[in-house]
C-alpha positions as CSV (number, residue, x, y, z in Angstrom):
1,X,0.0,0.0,0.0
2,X,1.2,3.7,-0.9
3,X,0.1,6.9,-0.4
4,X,-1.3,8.4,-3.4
5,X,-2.6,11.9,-2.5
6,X,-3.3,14.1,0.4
7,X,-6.6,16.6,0.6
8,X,-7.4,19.3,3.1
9,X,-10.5,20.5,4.2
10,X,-11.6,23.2,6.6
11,X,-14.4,23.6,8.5
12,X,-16.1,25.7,11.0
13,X,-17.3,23.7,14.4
14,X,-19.7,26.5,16.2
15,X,-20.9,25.6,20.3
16,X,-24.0,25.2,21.5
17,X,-22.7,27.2,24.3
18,X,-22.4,30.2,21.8
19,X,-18.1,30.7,22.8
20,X,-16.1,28.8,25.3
21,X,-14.2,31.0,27.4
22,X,-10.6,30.1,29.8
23,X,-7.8,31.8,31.5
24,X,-6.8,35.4,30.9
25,X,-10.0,36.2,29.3
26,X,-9.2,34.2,26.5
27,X,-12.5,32.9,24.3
28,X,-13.6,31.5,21.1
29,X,-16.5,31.7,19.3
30,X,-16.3,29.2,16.2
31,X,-13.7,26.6,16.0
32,X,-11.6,26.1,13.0
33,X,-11.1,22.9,12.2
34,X,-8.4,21.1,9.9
35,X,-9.6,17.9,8.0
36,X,-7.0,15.7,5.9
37,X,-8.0,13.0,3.6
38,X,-5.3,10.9,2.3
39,X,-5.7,8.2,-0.3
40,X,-3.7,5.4,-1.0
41,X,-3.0,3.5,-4.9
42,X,-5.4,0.1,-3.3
43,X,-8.5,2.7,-3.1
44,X,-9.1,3.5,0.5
45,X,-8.4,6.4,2.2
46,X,-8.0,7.6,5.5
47,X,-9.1,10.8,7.9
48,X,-7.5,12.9,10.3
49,X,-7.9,16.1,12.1
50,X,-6.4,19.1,13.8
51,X,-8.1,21.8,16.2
52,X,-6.1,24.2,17.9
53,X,-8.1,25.8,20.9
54,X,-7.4,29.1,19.1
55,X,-4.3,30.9,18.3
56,X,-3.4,31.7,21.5
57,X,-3.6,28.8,23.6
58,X,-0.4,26.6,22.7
59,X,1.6,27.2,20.5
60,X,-0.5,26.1,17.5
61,X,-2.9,27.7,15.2
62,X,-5.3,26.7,12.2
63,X,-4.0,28.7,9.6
64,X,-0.8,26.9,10.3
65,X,-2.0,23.7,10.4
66,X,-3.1,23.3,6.8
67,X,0.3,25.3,5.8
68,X,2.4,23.0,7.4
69,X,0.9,19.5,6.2
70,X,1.8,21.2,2.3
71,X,4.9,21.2,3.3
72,X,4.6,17.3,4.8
73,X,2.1,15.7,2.3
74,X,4.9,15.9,-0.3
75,X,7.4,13.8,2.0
76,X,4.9,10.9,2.2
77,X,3.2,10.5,-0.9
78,X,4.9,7.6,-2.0
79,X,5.3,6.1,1.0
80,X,3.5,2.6,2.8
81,X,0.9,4.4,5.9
82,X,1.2,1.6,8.2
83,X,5.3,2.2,8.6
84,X,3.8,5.1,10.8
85,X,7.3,5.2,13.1
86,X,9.1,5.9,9.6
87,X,6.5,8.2,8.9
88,X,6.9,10.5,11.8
89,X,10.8,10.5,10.9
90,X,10.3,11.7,7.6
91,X,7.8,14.4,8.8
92,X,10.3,15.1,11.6
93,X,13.2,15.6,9.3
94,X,11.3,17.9,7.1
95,X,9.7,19.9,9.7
96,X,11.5,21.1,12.7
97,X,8.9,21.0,15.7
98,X,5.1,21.6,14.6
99,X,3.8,18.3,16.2
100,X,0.4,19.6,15.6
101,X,1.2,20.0,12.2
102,X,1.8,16.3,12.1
103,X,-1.0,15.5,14.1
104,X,-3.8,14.8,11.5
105,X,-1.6,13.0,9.2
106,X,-0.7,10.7,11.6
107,X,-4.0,10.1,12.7
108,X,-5.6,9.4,8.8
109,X,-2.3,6.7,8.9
110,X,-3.6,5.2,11.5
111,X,-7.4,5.2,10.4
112,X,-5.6,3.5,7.2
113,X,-3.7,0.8,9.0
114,X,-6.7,0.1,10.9
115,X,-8.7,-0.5,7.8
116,X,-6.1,-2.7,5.9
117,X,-5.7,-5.5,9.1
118,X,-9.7,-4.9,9.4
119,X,-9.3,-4.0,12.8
120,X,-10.5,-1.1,15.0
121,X,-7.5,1.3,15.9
122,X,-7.8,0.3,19.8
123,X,-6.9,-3.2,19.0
124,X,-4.0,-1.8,17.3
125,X,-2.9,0.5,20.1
126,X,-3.2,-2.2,23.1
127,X,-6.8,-3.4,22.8
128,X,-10.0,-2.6,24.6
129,X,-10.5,-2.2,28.4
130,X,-14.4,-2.4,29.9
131,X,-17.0,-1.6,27.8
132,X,-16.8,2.3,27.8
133,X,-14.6,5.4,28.9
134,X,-15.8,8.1,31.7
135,X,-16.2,11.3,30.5
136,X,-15.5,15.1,31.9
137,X,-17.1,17.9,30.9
138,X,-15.5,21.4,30.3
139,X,-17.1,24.1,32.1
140,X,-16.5,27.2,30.5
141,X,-15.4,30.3,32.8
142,X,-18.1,32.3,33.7
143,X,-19.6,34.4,36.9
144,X,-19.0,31.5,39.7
145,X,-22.9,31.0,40.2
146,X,-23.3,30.5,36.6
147,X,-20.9,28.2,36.5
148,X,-22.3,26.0,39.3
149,X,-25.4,26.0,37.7
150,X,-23.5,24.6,34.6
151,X,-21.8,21.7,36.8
152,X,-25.3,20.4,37.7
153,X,-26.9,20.6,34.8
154,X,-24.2,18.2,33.4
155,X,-24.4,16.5,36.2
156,X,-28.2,15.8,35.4
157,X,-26.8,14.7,32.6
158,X,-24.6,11.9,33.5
159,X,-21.6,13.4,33.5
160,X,-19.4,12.3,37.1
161,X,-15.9,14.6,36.2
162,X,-15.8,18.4,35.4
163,X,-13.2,20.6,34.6
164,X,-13.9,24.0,35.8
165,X,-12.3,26.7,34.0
166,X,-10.1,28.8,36.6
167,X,-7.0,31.0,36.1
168,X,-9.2,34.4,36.8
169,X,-9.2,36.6,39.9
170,X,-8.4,34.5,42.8
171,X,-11.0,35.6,45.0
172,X,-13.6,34.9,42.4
173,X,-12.1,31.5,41.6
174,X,-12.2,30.4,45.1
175,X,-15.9,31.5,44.9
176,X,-16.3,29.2,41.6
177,X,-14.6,26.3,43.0
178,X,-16.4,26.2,46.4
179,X,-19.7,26.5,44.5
180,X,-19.3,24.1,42.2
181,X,-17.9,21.4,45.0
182,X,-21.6,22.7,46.5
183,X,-23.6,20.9,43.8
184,X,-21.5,17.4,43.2
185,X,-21.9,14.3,45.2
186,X,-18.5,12.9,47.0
187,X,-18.2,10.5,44.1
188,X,-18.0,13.1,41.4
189,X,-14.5,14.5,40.9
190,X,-14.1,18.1,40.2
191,X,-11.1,19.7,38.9
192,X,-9.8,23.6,39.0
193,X,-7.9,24.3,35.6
194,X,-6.0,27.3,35.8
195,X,-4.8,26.7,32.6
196,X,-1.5,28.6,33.1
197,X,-3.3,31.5,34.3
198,X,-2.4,32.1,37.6
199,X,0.9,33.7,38.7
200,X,2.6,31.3,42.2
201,X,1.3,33.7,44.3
202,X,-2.0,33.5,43.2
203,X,-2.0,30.0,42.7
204,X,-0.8,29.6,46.4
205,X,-3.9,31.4,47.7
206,X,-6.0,29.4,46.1
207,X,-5.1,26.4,47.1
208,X,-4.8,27.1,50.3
209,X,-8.6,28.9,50.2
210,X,-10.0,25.7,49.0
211,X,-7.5,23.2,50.6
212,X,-10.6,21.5,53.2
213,X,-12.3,20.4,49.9
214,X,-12.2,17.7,47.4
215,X,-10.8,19.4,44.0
216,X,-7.8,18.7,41.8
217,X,-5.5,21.7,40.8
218,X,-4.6,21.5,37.2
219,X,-1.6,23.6,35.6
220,X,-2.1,26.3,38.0
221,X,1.0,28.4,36.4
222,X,2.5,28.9,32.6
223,X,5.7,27.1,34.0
224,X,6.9,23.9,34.9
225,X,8.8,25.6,38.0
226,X,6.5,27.8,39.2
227,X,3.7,24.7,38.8
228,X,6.5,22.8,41.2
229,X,6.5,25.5,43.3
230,X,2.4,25.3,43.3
231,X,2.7,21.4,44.2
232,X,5.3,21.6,46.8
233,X,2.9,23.7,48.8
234,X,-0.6,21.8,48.8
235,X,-1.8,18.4,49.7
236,X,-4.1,18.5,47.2
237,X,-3.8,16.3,44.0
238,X,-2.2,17.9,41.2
239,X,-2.5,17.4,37.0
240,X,0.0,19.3,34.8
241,X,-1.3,19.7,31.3
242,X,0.2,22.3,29.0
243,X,4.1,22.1,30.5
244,X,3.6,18.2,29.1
245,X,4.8,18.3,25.8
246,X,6.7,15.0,25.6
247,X,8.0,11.8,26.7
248,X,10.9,13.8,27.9
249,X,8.9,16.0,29.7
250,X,6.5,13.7,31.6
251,X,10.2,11.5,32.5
252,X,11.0,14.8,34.4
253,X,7.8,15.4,36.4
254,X,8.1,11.9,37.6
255,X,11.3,12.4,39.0
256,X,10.2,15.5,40.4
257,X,7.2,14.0,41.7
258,X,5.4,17.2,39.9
259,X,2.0,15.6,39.3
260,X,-0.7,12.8,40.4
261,X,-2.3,13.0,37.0
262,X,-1.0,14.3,33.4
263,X,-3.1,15.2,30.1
264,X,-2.2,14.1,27.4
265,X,-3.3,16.2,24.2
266,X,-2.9,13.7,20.8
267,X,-1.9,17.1,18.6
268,X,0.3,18.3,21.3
269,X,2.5,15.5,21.3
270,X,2.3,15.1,17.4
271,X,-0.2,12.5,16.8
272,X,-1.6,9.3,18.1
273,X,1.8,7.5,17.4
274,X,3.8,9.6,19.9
275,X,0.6,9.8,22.1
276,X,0.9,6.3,22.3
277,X,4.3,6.1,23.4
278,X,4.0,8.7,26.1
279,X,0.3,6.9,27.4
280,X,2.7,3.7,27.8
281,X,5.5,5.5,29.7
282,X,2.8,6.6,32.2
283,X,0.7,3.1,32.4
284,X,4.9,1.7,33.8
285,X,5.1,4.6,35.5
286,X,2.1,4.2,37.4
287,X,0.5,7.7,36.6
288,X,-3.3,8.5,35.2
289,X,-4.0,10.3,32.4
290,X,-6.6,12.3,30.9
291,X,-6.7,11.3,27.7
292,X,-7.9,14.2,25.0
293,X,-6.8,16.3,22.4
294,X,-6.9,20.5,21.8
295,X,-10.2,20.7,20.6
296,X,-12.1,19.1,17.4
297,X,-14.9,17.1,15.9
298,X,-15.6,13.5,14.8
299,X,-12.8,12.6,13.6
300,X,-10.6,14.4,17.0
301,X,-13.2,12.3,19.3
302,X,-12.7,9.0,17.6
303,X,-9.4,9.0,17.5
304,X,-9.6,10.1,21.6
305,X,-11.9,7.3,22.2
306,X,-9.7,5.1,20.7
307,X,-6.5,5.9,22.6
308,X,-8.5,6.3,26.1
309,X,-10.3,2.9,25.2
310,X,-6.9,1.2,25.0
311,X,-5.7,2.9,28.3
312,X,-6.3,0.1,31.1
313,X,-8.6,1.4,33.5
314,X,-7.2,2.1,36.4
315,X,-4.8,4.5,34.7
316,X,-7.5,6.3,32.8
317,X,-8.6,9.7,35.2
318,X,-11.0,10.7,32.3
319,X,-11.5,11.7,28.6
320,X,-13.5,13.6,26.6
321,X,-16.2,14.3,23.6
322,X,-15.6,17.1,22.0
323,X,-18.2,16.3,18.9
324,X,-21.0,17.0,21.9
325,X,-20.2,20.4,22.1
326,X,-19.9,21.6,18.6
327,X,-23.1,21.9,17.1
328,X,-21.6,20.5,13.4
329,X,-21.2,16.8,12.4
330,X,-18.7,16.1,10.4
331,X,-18.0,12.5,10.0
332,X,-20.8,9.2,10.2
333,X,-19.6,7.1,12.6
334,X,-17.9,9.0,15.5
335,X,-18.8,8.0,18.8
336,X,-21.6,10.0,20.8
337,X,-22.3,10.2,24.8
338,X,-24.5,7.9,26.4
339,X,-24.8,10.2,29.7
340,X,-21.3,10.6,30.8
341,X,-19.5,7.7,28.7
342,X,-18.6,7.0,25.1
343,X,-17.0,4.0,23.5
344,X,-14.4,3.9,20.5
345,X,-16.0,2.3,17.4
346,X,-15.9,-1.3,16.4
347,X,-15.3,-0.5,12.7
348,X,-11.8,-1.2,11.3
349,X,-9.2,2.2,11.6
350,X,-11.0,5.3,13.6
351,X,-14.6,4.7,12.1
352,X,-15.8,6.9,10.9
353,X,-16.4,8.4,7.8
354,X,-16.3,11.9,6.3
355,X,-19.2,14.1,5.9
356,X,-18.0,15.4,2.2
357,X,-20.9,17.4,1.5
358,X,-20.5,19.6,4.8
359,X,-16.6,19.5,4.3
360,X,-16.8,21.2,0.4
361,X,-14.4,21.4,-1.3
362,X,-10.5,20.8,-0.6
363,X,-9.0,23.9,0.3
364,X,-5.5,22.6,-1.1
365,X,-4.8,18.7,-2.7
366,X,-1.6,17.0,-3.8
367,X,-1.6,14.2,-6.0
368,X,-4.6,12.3,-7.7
């Protein structure tokens, strides 16, 4: 098998919550979605996708996204998808850094390896644990009472983990946080992402404001020091996120004994080959994971159902459906909640397939 041609596609994914809103006062309204197709000279093809929470989030934005894969589609046309560690060399040698870049490509691969063994991509990455994955749900940063009012209305909806979106004033995110444990049973977790918002002093306040309740602090500064600094000073358990980039990275936070719990982002890391390789570091190392990606659609949740499917249990904290909060489908197939679970497809590769009339056109194609 050989990689014939590569198409993109891009696509607007509007919320039902009309903008999702973090940190710093940072929001976004519509996401913009990157969709690659690739097709192969024995007549299947594969899908990926990239979302970057914005431009200003990680490093990592739309725009340069579908740049950067015309710069990588040319490197593997040619070449057999299911050599995917081969792949990533290639695209590493012609692109310094970028891992989102990557990201999608990686992921249609895998969709196409899947689909030549006839097997779904969790068998491929480890095989399937229980019959379904627990799901958090993203509550976006608003007044703290609106917020709480958001926590148990997902709570009525099944959902048992939330993510509350922090990093604001301190005073006021003390107020969200203590609200919000308010409304949630002992058996529902609840986690306070700062997401990098918080300077250590601030950070230090607010866990010791909220440090008699039952809460997770998640990436509380914008750097892996001043996080340490956070962690060395609370008994409460901790999740890094953004300062975990790489197998590298998560090596050093063990040693340092910097978290309890990591996330790990699929288009962060560069795709679900390297996301892979980090999610088995952590199952020896004995740490959970949140499995998840940026943002994204279908495709995005598949291939997150997938990975967190193939996770053994008791080192999976949560994961996530992002498809549920866009109000666009893009691909038949993906999985959807049932209350506060979802399970990765049976098909062969991610299963799903693209939506080609609310894709359009390609926005840029090599090959035939």
């Amino acid at each position: 098998m050989k990689i014939k041609c590569c198409e993109v596609y891009q696509v607007d994914l509007p919320l039902h919550e009309g903008n999702y809103s973090w940190s710093e006062g940072k929001a976004v309204d519509v996401f913009d979605s990157t969709v690659v197709r690739i097709g192969t000279d024995v007549g299947i093809s594969g899908i990926g996708e990239v979302c970057p929470l914005g431009p200003s989030y990680l490093p990592a934005y739309a725009k340069g996204a579908r740049q950067g894969i015309q710069i990588l589609a040319p490197e593997i046309i040619g070449q057999d998808p299911r050599h995917l560690a081969q792949l990533n060399r290639r695209m590493d040698r012609a692109l310094k850094g970028h891992p989102y870049v990557k990201s999608a490509l990686d992921m249609a691969c895998w969709d196409l390896l899947g689909q030549s063994t006839n097997l779904p991509v969790c068998a491929l990455l480890g095989g399937r644990y229980g019959e379904h994955v627990e799901l958090y749900r993203a509550i976006s940063q608003r007044p703290p009472e609106e917020m709480a009012e958001n926590v148990a209305s997902y709570r009525d909806q099944g959902y048992r983990r939330f993510q509350l979106k922090v990093g604001g004033d301190p005073d006021e995110d003390i107020e969200r946080i203590r609200l919000a444990r308010q409304v949630l049973p002992p058996s529902h977790k609840l986690v306070a992402d700062a997401n990098t918002g918080w300077l250590a002093h601030e950070a230090l306040r607010v866990v010791a404001a909220v440090s008699d309740l039952d809460v997770y602090i998640e990436q509380p500064c914008a750097t892996y020091q001043q996080c340490l600094t956070v962690r060395h000073h609370t008994q409460l358990p901790f999740i890094l996120d953004e300062v975990m980039d790489s197998l590298t990275a998560v090596l050093r936070g063990y040693h340092d004994q910097a978290m309890d719990v990591v996330n790990l982002k699929i288009s962060k890391l560069g795709g679900l080959t390297r996301a892979a390789q980090v999610r088995d570091l952590c199952v020896e190392l004995g740490i959970a994971m949140t499995i998840e990606d940026s943002w994204g659609g279908d495709v995005v949740t598949a291939a997150i159902a997938h990975l967190a499917h193939s996770t053994p249990s008791e080192c999976l904290f949560s994961t996530t459906d992002f498809n549920s909060y866009v109000t666009r489908s893009i691909a038949d197939g993906a999985p959807l909640r049932d209350e506060g679970h979802m399970a990765a497809s049976t098909a062969p590769g991610l299963g799903v397939k693209p939506k080609l009339d609310v894709l359009g056109d390609p926005v840029w194609r090599l090959g035939i």
